[in-house]
C-alpha positions in Angstrom: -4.5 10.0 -14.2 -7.2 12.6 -13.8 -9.4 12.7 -10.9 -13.2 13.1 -11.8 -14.5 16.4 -10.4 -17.7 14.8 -9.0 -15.2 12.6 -6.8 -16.0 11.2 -4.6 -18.5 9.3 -6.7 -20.0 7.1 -3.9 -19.9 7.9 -0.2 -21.1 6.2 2.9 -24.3 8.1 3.0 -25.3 6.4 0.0 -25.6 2.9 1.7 -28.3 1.2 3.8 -27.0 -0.8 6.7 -26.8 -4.9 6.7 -28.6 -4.2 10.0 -30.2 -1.9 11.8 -28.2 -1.7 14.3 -25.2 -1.4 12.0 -23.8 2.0 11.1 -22.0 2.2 7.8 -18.2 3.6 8.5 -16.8 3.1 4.7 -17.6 2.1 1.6 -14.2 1.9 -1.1 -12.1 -0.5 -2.4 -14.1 -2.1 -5.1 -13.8 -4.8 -7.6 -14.7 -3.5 -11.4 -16.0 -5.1 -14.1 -17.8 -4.7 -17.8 -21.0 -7.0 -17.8 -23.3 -5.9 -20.9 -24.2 -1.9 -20.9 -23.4 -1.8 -17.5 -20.4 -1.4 -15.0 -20.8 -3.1 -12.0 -18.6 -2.7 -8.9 -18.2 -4.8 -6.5 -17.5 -2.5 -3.1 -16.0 -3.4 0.2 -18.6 -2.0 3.1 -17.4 -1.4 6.6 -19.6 -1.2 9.3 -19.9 -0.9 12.9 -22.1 -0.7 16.2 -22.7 2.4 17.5 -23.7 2.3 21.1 -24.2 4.8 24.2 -22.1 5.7 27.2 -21.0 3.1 29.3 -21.4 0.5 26.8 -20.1 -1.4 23.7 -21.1 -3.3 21.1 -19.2 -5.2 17.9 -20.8 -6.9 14.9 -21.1 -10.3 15.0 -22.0 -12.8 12.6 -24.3 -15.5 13.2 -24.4 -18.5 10.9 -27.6 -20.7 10.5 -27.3 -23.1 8.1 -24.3 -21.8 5.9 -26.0 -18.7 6.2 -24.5 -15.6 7.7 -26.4 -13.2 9.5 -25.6 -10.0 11.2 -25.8 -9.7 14.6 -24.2 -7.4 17.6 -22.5 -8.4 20.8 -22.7 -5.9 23.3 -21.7 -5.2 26.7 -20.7 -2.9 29.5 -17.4 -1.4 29.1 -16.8 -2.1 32.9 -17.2 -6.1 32.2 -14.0 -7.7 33.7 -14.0 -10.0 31.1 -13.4 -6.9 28.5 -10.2 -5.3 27.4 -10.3 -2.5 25.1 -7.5 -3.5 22.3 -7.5 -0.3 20.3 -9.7 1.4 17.9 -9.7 -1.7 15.6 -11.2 -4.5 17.5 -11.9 -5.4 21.5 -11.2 -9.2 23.3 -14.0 -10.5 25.2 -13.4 -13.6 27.4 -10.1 -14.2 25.4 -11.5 -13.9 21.9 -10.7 -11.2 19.4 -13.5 -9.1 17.7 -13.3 -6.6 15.3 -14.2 -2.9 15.5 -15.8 -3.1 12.2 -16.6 -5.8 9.9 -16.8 -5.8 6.5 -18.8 -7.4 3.6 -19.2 -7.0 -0.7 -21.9 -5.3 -1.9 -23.0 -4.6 -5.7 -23.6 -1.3 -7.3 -24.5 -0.9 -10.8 -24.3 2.5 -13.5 -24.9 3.1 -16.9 -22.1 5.7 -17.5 -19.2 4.3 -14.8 -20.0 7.5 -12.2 -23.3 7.8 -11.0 -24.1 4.0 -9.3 -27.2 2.5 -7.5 -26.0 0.4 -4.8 -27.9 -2.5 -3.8 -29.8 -2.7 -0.4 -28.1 -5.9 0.6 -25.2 -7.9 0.6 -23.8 -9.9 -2.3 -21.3 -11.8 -0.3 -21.6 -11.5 3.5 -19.9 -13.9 5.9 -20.8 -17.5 5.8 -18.6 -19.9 7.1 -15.7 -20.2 9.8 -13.1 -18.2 7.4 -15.3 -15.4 6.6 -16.3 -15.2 10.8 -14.6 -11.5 10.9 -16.0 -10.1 7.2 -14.9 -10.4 3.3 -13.2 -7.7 1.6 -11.0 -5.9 -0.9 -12.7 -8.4 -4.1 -11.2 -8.1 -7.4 -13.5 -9.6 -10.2 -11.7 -11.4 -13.7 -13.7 -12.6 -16.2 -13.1 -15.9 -18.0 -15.9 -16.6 -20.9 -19.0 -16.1 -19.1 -17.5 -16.8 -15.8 -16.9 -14.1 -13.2 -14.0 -15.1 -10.7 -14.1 -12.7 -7.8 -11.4 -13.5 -5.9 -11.4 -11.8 -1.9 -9.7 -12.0 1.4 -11.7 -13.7 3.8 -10.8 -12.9 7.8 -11.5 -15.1 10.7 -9.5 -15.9 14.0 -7.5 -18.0 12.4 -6.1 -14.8 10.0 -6.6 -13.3 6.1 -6.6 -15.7 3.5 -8.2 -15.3 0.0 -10.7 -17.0 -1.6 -12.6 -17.7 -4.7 -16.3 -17.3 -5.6 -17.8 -16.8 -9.5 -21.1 -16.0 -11.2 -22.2 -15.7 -14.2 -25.0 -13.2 -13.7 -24.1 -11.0 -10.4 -27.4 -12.7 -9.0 -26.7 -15.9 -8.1 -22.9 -16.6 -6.7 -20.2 -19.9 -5.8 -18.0 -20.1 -3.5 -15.3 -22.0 -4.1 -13.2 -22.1 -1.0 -9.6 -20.4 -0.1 -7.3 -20.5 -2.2 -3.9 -19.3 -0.8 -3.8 -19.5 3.1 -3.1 -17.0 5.8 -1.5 -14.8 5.7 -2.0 -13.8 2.0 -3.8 -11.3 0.3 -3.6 -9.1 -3.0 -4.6 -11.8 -5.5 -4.5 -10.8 -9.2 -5.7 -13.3 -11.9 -4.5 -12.5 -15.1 -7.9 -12.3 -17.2 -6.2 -15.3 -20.0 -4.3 -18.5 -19.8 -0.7 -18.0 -21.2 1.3 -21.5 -22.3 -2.0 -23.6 -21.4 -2.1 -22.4 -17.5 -3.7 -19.6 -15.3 -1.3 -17.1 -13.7 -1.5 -14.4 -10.9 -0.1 -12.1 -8.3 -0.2 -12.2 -4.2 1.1 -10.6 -1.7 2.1 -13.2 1.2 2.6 -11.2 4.4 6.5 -12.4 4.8 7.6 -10.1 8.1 10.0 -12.1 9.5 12.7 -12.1 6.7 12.2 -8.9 3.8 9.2 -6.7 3.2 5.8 -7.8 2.1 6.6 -8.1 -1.6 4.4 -9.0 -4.5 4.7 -13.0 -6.2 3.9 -14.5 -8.9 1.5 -18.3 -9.0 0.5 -20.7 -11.7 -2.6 -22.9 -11.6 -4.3 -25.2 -14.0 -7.7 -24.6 -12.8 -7.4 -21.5 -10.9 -8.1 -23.3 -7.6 -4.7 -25.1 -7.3 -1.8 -22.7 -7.2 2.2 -23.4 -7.5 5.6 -22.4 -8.8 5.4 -19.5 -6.5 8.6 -17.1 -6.3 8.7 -13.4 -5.3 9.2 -10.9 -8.7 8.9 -7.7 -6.9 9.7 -6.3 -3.4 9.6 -2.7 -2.0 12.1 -0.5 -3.0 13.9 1.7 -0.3 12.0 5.0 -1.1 9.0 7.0 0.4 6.8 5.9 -1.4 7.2 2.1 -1.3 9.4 1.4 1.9 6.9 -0.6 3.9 4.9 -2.7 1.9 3.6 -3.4 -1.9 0.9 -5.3 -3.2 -1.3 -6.2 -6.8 -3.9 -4.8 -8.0 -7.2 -4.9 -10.5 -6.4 -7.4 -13.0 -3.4 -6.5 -15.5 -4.3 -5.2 -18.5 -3.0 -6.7 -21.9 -1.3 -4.6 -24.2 1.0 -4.7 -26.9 3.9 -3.9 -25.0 2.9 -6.2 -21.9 0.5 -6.8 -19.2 0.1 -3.4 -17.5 -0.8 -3.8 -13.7 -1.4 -1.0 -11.8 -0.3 -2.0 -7.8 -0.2 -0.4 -4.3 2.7 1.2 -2.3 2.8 2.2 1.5 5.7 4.3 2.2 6.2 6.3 5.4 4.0 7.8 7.4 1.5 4.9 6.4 1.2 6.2 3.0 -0.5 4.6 0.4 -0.2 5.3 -3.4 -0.6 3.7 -7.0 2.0 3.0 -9.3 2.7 1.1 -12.5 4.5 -2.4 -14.0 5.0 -3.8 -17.2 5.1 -7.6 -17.3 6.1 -9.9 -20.3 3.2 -11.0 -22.1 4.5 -14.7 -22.8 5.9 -14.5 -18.9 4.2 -13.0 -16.4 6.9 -13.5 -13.7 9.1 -11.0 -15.9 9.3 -7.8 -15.2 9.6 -5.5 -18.3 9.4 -2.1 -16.7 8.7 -0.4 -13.4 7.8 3.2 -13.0 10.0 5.2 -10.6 6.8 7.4 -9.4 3.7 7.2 -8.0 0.7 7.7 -10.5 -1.7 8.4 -8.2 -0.6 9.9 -4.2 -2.9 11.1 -1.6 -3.4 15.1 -2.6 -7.0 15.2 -1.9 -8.9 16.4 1.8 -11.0 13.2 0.9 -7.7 10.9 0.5 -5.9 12.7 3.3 -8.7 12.4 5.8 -10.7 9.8 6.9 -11.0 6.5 8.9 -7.5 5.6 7.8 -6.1 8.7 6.6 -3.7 9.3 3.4 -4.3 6.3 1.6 -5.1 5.8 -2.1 -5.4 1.5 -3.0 -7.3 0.2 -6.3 -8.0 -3.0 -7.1 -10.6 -2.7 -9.8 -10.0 -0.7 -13.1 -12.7 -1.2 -16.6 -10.9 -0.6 -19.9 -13.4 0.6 -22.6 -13.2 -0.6 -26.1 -11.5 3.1 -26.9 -8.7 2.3 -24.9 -10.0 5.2 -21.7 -9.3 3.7 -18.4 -11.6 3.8 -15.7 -9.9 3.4 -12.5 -12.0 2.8 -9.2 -10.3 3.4 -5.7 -11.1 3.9 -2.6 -9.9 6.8 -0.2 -8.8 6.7 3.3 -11.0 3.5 3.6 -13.9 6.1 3.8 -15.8 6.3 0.3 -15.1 5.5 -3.5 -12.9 7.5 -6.2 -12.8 7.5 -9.7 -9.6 7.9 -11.9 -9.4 8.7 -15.4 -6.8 7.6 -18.2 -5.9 5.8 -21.2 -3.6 2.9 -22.2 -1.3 5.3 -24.2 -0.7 7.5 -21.4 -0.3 4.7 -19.0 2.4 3.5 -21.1 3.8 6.8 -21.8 4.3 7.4 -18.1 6.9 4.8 -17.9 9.4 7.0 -20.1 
């Protein structure tokens, strides 16, 4: 993969607060999709409250009528009734809130590198699942139908859900889909053998390593025959956790996913699997290497430093890869490639 030289291609700078009292801390991990001349992405924005000395202050969301709107709860840091938690998040009269919440906004370009992101949210927050923000969206198209699945957060932990639209303007939820604690969900863009199929990444920490499975559905709502086809292997790069991607891609030799690592020192990195076209619980090949490591100063610094993840890729009719990914949780990246080499790196 080549990193584009105008990297990073979208920064927080770039984005306009859900409200004013918001401050935008990240915007990076986003969905990807084709939808007529244009690419659209669908980002992940982090935000939080700055406040003076002696106080603090948390988004909150506010719902009114299925609505969500952004609001702030603030107090003095010498409140009894507040404990400090760490730099994620405080609790406040026995309830958790986060540091920073996040939400899905749409940005739109012409040439897949220089974007116009939208002034406001596309999904914010809305019900009791989505109380602590909606992130990390990956976007498959069936037909004309857009199915952007996410992970919703709440008290109650990460699950991931379903919304579509046909037109980026007007969107459905469709509720969760996998309960907590899962995350990492992704839809293969065709039915195989007359049903859906996809990846997840249940959070299993009692017994093994988070690992990536495998689900099949026959409406994409209504998910079984799960069983685990992939855990971490014991190397750097891979040794804590592992998790799907964008979409896999379809190509003669299999469905080509590109997936996440963590390794130590809370590494993150890309690598690559090969999955049997007519099975996509089969694993064909498995590259030893990461594609893509944090080599950067923007992917080695930042909010959450050394970490490369992607879940959103566009594959142009010429077979050149565009692969969007955000950097230390800070600001979105952009990846070039092809098919051929992807599958080249395998050998």
């Amino acid at each position: 993969m080549n990193r584009h030289g105008e990297n990073p291609i979208i920064t927080a700078e770039m984005v306009k607060p859900s409200n004013p009292r918001y401050r935008v801390r990240g915007i990076f991990n986003p969905g990807a999709v084709a939808f007529g001349d244009e690419i659209i992405l669908l980002l992940r924005v982090a935000e939080d409250c700055p406040t003076p000395n002696g106080r603090v202050a948390v988004p909150k969301v506010d719902i009114r009528g299925g609505v969500g709107q952004p609001g702030v709860l603030e107090f003095s840091v010498d409140d009894p009734e507040v404990s400090l938690k760490d730099t994620r998040g405080i609790v406040y009269r026995g309830t958790d809130y986060l540091s920073t919440m996040s939400h899905l906004r749409l940005a739109r370009s012409k040439d897949g590198v220089h974007f116009a992101v939208d002034e406001k949210p596309f999904l914010f927050a809305s019900n009791a699942s989505e109380i602590f923000g909606v992130e990390d969206a990956r976007i498959t198209r069936f037909a004309d139908i857009f199915y952007i699945s996410y992970t919703c957060v709440s008290p109650d932990g990460w699950a991931t859900a379903i919304a579509v639209t046909k037109d980026f303007q007007t969107v459905e939820r469709k509720g969760i889909i996998l309960p907590p604690e899962n995350k990492d969900v992704s839809l293969f863009p065709e039915k195989i053998r007359g049903l859906y199929h996809a990846l997840h990444r249940p959070n299993n920490i009692s017994f093994g390593k988070p690992s990536i499975w495998y689900a099949q559905s026959p409406d994409l709502l209504h998910w079984g025959n799960h069983r685990c086809v992939l855990q971490p292997r014991a190397t750097v790069w891979e040794e804590q956790k592992i998790g799907g991607g964008a979409p896999s891609i379809r190509t003669p030799q299999g469905w080509l996913q590109v997936y996440h690592g963590k390794g130590q020192d809370q590494v993150y990195s890309l690598f690559l699997l090969l999955l049997d076209l007519e099975n996509p619980g089969k694993i064909v090949k498995q590259g030893r290497k990461p594609v893509l490591k944090p080599e950067e100063r923007y992917e080695k610094e930042g909010f959450f430093p050394n970490v490369i993840f992607s879940n959103g890729l566009v594959v142009r009719d010429d077979g050149h890869v565009l692969i969007y990914y955000g950097a230390c949780d800070c600001c979105t990246c952009l990846a070039e490639t092809t098919v051929d080499q992807l599958l080249a790196s395998f050998d």
